[in-house]
C-alpha positions in Angstrom: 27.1 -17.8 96.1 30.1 -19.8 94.8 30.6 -23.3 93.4 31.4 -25.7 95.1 33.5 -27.3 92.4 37.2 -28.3 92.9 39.2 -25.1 91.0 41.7 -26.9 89.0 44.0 -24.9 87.2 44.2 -25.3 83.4 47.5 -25.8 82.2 49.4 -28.1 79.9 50.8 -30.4 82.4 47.4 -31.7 82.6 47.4 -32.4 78.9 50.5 -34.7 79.1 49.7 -36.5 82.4 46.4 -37.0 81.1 48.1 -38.5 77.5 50.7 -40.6 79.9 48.4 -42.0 81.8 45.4 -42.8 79.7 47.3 -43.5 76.8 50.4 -44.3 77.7 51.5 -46.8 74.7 49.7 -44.7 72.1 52.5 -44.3 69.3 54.6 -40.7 68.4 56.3 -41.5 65.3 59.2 -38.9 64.2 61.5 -39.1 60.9 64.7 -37.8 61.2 66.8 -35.5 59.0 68.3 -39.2 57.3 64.9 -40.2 57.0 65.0 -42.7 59.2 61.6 -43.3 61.7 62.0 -42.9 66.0 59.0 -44.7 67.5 58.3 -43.2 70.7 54.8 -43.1 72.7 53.1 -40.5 75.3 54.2 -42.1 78.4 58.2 -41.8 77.3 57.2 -37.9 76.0 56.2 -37.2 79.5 59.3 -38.9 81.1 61.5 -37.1 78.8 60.0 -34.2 79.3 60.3 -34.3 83.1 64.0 -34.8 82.3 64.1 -31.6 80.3 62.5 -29.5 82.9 65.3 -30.5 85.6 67.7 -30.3 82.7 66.8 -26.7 82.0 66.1 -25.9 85.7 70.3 -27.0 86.1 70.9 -24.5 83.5 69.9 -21.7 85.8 66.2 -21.3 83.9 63.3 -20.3 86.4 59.6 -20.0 85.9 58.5 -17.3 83.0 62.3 -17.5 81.6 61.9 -17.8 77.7 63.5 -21.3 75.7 63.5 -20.8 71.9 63.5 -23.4 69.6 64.6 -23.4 65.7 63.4 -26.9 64.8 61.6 -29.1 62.6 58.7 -31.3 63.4 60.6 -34.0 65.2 60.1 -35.9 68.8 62.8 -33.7 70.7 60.6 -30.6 69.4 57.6 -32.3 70.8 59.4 -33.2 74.0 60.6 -29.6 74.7 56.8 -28.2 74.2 56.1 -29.9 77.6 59.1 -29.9 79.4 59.5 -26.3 78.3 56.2 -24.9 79.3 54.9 -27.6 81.7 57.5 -26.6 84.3 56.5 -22.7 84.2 58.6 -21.5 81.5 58.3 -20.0 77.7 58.6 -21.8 74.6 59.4 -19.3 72.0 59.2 -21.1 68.3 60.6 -19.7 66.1 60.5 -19.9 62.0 63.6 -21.1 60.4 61.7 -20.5 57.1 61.7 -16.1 57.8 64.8 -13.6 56.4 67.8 -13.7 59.0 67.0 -10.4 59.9 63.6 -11.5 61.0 64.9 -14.7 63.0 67.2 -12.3 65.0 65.3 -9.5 65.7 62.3 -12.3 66.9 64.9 -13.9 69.1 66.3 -10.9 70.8 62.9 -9.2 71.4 61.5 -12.3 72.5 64.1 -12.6 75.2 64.9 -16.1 75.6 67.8 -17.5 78.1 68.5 -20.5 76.0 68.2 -21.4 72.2 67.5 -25.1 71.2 68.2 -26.2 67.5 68.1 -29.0 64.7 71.7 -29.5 63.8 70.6 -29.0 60.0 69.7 -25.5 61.2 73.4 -24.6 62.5 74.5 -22.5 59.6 71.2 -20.5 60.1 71.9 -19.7 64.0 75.8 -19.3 63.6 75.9 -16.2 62.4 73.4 -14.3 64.9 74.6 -15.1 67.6 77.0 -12.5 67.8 73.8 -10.2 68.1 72.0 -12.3 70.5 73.3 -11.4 73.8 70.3 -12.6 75.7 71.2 -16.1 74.8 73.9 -18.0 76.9 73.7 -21.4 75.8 72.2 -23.4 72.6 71.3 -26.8 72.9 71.8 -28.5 69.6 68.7 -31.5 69.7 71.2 -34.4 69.1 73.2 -37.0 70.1 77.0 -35.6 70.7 78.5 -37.7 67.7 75.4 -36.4 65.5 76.2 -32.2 66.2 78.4 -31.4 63.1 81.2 -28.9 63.0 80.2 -25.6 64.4 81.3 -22.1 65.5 79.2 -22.4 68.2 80.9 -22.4 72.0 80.4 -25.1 73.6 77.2 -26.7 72.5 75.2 -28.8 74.7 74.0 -32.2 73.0 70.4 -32.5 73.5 70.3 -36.1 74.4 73.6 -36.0 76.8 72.0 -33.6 78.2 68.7 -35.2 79.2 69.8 -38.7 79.7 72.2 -36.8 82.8 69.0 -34.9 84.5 66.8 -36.6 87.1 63.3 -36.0 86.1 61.4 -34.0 88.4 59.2 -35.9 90.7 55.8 -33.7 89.4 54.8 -31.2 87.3 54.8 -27.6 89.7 51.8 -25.9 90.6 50.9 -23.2 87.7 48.6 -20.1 87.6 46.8 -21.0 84.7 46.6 -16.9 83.5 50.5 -17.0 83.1 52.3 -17.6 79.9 52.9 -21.0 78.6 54.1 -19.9 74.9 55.5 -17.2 72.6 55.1 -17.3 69.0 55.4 -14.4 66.3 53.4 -13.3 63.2 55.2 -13.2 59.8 56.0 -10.1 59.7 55.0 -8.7 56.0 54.6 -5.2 56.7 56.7 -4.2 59.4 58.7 -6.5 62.1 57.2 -9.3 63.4 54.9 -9.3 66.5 54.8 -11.8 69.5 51.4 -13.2 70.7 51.7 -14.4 74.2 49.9 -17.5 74.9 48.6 -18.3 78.5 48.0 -21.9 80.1 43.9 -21.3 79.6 44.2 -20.3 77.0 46.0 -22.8 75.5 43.8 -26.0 77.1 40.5 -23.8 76.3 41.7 -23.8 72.3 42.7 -27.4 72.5 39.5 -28.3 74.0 37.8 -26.7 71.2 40.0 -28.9 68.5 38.2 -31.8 69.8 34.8 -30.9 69.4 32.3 -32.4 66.3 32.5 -29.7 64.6 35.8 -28.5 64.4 38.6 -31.1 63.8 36.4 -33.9 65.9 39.7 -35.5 67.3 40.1 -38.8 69.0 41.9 -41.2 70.6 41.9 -43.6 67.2 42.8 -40.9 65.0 46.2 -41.0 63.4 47.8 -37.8 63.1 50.3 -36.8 60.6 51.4 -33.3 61.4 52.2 -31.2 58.6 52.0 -27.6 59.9 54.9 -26.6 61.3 55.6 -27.0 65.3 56.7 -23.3 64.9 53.7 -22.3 63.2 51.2 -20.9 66.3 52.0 -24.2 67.9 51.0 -26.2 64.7 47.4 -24.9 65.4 47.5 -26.3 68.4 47.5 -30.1 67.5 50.6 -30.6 69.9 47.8 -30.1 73.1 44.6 -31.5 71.5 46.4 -34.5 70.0 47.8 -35.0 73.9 43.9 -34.3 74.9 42.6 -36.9 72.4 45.3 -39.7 73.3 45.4 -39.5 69.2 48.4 -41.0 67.2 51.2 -38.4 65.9 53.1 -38.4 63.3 55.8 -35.9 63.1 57.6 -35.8 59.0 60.9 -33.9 60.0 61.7 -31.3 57.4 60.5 -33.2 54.7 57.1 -32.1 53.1 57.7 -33.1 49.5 53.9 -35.4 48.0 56.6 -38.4 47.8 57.5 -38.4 51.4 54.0 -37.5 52.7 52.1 -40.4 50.6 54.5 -42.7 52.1 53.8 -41.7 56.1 49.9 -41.7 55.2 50.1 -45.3 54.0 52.2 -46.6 56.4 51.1 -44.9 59.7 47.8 -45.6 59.0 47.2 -41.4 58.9 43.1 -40.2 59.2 43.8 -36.6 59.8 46.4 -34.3 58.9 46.1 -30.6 58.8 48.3 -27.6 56.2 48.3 -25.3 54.3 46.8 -25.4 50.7 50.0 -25.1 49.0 51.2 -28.5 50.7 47.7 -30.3 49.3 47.7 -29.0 46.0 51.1 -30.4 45.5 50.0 -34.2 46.8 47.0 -34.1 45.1 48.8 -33.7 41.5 51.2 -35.8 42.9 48.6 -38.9 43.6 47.0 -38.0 40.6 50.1 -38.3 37.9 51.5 -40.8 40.0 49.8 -43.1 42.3 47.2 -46.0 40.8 43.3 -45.4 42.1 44.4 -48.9 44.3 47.2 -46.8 46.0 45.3 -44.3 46.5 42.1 -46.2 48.1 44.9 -48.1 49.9 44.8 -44.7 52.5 42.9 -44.3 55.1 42.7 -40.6 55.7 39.4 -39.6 55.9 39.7 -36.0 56.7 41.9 -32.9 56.2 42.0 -29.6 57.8 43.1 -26.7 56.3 44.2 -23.0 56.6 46.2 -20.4 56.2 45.0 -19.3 53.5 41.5 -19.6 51.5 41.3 -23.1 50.3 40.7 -23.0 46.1 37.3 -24.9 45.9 39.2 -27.2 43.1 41.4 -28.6 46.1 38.3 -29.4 47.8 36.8 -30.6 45.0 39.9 -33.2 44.0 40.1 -34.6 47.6 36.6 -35.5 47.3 36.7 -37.3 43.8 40.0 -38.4 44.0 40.3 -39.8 47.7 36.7 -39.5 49.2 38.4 -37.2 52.0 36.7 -34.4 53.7 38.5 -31.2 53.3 37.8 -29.0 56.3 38.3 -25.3 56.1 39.5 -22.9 59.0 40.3 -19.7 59.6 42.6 -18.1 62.3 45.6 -15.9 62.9 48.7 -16.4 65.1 46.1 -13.9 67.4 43.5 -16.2 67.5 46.1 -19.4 68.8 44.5 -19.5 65.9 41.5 -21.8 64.8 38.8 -19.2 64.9 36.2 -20.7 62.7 35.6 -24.6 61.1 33.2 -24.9 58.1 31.4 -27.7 58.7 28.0 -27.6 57.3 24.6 -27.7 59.2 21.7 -30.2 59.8 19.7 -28.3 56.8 22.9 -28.4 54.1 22.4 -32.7 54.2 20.1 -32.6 51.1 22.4 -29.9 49.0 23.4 -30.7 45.6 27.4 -32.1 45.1 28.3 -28.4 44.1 27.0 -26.5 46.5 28.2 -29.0 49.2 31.5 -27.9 47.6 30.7 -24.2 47.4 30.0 -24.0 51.1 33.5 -25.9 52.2 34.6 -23.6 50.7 33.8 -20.6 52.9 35.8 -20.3 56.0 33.7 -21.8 58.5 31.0 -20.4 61.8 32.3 -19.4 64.9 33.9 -22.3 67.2 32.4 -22.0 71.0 34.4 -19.2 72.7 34.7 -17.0 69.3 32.6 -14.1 68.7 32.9 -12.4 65.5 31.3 -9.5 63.8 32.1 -7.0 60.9 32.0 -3.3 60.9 31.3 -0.3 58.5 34.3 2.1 58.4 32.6 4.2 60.4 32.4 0.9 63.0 29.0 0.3 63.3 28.1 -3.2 63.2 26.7 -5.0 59.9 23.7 -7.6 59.0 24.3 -11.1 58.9 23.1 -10.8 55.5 25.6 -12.6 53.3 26.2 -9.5 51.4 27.7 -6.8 52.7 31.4 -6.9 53.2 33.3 -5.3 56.4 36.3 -4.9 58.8 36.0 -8.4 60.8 36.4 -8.3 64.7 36.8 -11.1 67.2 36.9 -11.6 70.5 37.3 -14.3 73.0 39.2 -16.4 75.5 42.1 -17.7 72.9 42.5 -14.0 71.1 45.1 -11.9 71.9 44.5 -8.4 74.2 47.9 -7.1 73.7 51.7 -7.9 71.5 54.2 -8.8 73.8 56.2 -6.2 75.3 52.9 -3.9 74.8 51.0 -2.5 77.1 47.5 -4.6 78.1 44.4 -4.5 76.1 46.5 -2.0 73.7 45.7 -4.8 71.0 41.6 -4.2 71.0 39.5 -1.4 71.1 37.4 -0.7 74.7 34.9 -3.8 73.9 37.7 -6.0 74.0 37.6 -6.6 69.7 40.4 -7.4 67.6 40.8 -6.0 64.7 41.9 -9.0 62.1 42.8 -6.4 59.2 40.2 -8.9 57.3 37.4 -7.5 55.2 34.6 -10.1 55.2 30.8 -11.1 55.2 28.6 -13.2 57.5 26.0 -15.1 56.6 22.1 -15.2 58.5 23.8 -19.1 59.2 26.9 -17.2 61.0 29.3 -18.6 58.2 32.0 -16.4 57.6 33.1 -15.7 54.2 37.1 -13.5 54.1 36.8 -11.9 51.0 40.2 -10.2 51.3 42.6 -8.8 53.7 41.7 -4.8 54.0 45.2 -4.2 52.6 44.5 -6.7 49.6 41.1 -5.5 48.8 41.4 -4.1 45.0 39.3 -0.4 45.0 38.0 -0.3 41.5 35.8 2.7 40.2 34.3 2.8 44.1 33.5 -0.7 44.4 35.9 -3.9 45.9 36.9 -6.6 43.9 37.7 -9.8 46.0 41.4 -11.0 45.0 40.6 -14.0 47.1 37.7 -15.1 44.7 39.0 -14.3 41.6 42.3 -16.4 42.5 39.8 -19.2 43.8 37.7 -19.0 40.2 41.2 -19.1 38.6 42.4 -22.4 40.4 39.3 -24.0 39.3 40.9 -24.5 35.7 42.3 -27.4 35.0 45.2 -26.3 33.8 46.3 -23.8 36.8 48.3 -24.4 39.7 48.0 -21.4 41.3 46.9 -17.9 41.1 47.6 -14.5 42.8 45.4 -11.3 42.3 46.7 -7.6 42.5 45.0 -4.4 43.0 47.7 -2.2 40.4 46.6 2.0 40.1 45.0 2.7 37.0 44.5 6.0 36.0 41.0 5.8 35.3 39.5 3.5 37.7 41.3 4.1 41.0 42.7 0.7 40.5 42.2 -2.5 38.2 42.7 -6.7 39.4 45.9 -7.9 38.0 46.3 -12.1 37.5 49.6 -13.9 38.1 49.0 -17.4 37.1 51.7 -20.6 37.9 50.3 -23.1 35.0 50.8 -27.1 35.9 53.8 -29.0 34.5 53.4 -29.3 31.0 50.9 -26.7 30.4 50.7 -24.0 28.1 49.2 -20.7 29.0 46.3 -18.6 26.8 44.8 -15.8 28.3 41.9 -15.7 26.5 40.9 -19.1 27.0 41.3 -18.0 31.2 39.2 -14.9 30.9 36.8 -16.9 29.5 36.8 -19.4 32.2 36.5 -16.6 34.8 33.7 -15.0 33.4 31.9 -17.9 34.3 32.1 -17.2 37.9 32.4 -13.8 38.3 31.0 -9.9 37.7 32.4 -8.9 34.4 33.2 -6.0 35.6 36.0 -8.1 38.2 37.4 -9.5 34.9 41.5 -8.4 35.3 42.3 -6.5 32.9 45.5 -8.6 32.3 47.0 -11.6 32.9 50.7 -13.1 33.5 52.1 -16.2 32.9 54.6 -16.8 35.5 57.3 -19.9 36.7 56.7 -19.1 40.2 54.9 -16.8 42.7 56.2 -15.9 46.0 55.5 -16.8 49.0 55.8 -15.6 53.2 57.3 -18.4 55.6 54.1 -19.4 56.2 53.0 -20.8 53.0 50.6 -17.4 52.0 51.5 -15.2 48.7 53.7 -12.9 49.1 51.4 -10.0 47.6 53.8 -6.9 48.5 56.4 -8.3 46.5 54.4 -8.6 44.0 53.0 -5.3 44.1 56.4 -3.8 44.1 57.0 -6.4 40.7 54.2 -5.1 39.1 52.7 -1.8 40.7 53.3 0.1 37.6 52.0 -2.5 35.1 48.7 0.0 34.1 50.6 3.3 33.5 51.3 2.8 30.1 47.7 3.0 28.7 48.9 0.3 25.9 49.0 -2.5 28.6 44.8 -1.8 29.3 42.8 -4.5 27.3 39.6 -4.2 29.1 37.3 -1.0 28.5 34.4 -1.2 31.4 
């Protein structure tokens, strides 16, 4: 026996009719590359973006046809996310922060008709295109007078462009199983890889964003949006914002602590979400520079973060210094991607400061939806036990079955699991704990060291910025942790006084076995260390046996 329940289908259209006509004045504030602020609100995204769909419908663009966009967090990147995928085609983000090579080889495999870009990007895109035959036109997202001198053919102005289309009358009629969004993984070891997101699977996830314990949006919150819209669809805040009726605030290109401070105080900003590179740099920033009455002049109560594990120190400092709640997540770009949200339990309330802190930091339980589990080698399944580490699997509605341009269900094994190349452990509470990436995990004399905690034990030091961990061969011990530590401004680095520090908080036997002072460390587009590059830096660091200082 069926239902008898009205079958809607889920699709993004619903998110912005819902946002237009619920919330219709609710603001969308977006700085431009000058700096200067555009005030718009949901009802005009909607309108405009029923102008884009007939605009891109004039250009010859039918339903499933891919639109890629190399642009910034501003309102006409916004605007294209619904009049893009609302009317049955693709939007294809793409990072303007990955090597050339990458950006071209993404946009040719992905396939897309049309290419829409921030003028500041034009040098980037100008010259690819040569090697881009799939793309016929570019749509530069600006005024005419405001496109600067290009190679380009013909652009179309962005603007012009809209302001000449007749919006469509309503949103079409969508299966909700077919694809509302393309967006690629960094690419570190090999070439990128496209994760096709479908219409369900793309309300389902930003269903999930509202929920108490996950990001627990609303419609009062006040959004400032500081992962990229090219980064997995800015973890899908775009849709659940929409969902919420919730303020956005959109900061352009511009991510420096100066320029962020300033759209938190003025905008009124409760939640924001980024990665920890991004908060470590505001919190030094309010710290050296903003007065405790500047700083309790804000009224963000809450951050989310990813992307990479967040140092407990960070956590730590948003709690003394700004009585914000950091909230952890893990995800991938195959996982749409929030995956887990560490929130803690009913029976955590009574929990000392420091263990309050020791539990944000682990990456979170299982959102509704999300199943996870880790496996031996030999892939049977481990206890929930807290202690032993394994290959982490997930599966569920939001997770990936296969790349694009790969055959179905080629991405998972005959369960339907995805193999996350994490190696993790799970606790009898069902929070998940990433101790490393499987190609990351340092093999010393048999056992594995976690990089990700010794880099975490490092940043709690007052004087470090930041801290990367390598597994380098060693001829006695398979291979041996080396530290690569970026110091704050003004500090001065001893290594002895770190390895003291760090023996604090781990096994001895975890100590590195050296350590290196360092002006920078590298990073992927997406704001995570660049580890490969450093292991090609540094691979060899141990052969010479004069460079081993520790004897285990």
């Amino acid at each position: 026996m069926l239902g008898a329940m009205q079958a809607h289908q889920l699709t993004t259209a619903m998110l912005i009719q819902h946002a237009a006509t619920n919330h219709p004045l609710r603001e969308i504030v977006s700085r431009g590359e000058d700096g200067r602020l555009t005030r718009s609100n949901w009802q005009t995204v909607e309108s405009r973006a029923r102008r884009v769909a007939a605009a891109l419908a004039g250009l010859g663009l039918r339903p499933g046809d891919r639109v890629a966009t190399l642009a910034w967090n501003r309102l006409p990147h916004l605007e294209l996310y619904y009049g893009v995928s609302a009317a049955g085609m693709v939007l294809h983000t793409v990072n303007p922060r990955l090597f050339p090579e990458q950006i071209r080889y993404i946009l040719d495999h992905g396939g897309a008709r049309v290419l829409c870009v921030d003028p500041d990007l034009l040098p980037l895109v100008e010259p690819m295109l040569a090697d881009l035959p799939k793309i016929e036109r570019v749509i530069v997202l600006a005024p005419q007078a405001a496109i600067p001198a290009t190679t380009i053919t013909t652009p179309i102005a962005y603007d012009g462009l809209i302001a000449e289309a007749r919006p469509i009358e309503r949103w079409p009629i969508i299966d909700e199983n077919s694809a509302s969004a393309l967006c690629y993984t960094s690419g570190t070891t090999g070439n990128p890889k496209g994760v096709l997101y479908s219409h369900r699977s793309t309300v389902l996830h930003a269903m999930s964003a509202l929920a108490a314990d996950s990001m627990a949006l609303a419609a009062a919150d006040s959004i400032l949006v500081v992962t990229p819209l090219f980064h997995v669809n800015a973890w899908g805040i775009p849709y659940s914002a929409a969902m919420a009726g919730a303020k956005l605030v959109l900061p352009g290109s511009a991510l420096d602590p100066v320029s962020l401070h300033d759209l938190m105080r003025d905008e009124g900003v409760t939640f924001s979400l980024g990665v920890p590179t991004v908060w470590l740099a505001l919190l030094d920033h309010l710290r050296r520079e903003r007065s405790s009455d500047e700083r309790a002049a804000l009224r963000l109560n809450r951050v989310f973060t990813g992307g990479a594990a967040t140092p407990r120190a960070l956590i730590e400092q948003f709690r003394t210094l700004l009585d914000v709640e950091t909230i952890q997540a893990w995800g991938m770009t195959e996982t749409s991607p929030v995956a887990t949200v560490c929130r803690p339990l009913a029976h955590h309330a009574d929990l000392p400061s420091h263990a309050q802190i020791d539990l944000r930091a682990l990456q979170g339980r299982a959102v509704f939806g999300v199943e996870l589990r880790i496996e031996d080698e030999e892939g049977r399944e481990l206890p929930r036990n807290g202690e032993l580490s394994g290959l982490l699997k997930v599966r569920g509605p939001w997770v990936l079955n296969a790349y694009h341009g790969q055959a179905s269900g080629s991405a998972v094994d005959a369960d339907g699991w995805f193999d996350t190349g994490d190696v993790a452990r799970i606790d009898a509470d069902g929070f998940l704990q990433i101790t490393d990436r499987a190609k990351d995990v340092i093999k010393s004399g048999g056992e594995w060291i976690s990089s990700i905690d010794l880099e975490n034990a490092a940043v709690a030091h007052p004087k470090v910025a930041e801290a990367a961990v390598i597994g380098v061969a060693h001829p006695k011990w398979q291979e041996r942790p080396l530290m690569l530590i970026r110091l704050h401004l003004g500090e001065n680095g001893d290594r002895a006084e770190i390895l003291d520090h760090l023996a604090a908080h781990v096994a001895r036997w975890w100590l590195p076995d050296d350590i290196l002072f360092v002006d920078d460390l590298p990073h992927t587009a997406t704001g995570k260390l660049l580890k490969t590059e450093l292991r090609a830096r540094h691979g060899d660091h141990f052969a010479d046996r004069g460079n081993i200082d520790q004897e285990l």
